[in-house]
N, C-alpha and C positions, 0 to 999 in steps of 0.2 A: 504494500500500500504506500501513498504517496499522501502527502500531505500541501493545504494552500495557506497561507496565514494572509490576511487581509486586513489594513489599517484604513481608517480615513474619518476627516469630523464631518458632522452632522449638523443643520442648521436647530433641529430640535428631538432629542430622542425619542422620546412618545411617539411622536407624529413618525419615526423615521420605523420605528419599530413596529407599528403598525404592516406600513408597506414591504416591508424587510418577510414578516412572516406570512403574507400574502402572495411573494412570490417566490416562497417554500418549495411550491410541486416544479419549479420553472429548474431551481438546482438541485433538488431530488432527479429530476429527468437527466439534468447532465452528471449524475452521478455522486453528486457533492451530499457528503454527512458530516452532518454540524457536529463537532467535538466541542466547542469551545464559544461563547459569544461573550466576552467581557468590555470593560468601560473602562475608561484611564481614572484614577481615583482622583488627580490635582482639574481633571475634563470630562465630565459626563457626558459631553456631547460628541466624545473621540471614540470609535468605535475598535475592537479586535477582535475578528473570527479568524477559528483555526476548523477548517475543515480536514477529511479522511476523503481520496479519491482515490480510483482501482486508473482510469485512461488519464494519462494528462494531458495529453491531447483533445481528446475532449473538453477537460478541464480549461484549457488556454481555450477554444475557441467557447466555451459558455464566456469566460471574463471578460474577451473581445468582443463579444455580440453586442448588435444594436439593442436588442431586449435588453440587457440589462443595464449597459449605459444609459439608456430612458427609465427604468425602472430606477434607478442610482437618482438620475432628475431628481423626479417626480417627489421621490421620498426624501430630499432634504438635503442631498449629500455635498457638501459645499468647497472642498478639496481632493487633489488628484490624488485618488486611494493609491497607495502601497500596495504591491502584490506579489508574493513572491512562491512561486512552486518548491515543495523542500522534499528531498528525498532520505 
């Protein structure tokens, strides 16, 4: 297994959290299983997930899609997220 850890702040957590868990089945399908969604404790509105993925290929092209970069929009995300594939 392969791992993605993903950083980035948020213009409001609630509201980001919301959208975040609505578009659950979108990286369920690309394969992504949430291990981890924490908050920076001195930033609430700074996000970190650590996901578990089997393709990373996959994986790169869900974080690359237009879906999600719109879904990123929509939900609040106010800085160019960190993302890094770790093996």
């Amino acid at each position: 297994m392969h791992h993605v850890l993903i950083r980035h702040k948020v213009s409001d957590f609630q509201k980001w959290k919301v959208s975040y868990d609505n578009h659950a089945p979108a990286r369920e399908e690309a394969g992504f299983k949430e291990l981890h969604l924490l908050r920076n404790a001195d930033d609430l509105n700074e996000v970190v997930m650590m996901f578990e993925v089997a393709d990373t290929q996959k994986a790169r092209e869900f974080v690359n899609s237009t879906d999600l970069k719109e879904a990123m929009q929509k939900s609040g995300v106010v800085d160019q997220p960190d993302i890094y594939f770790l093996t």
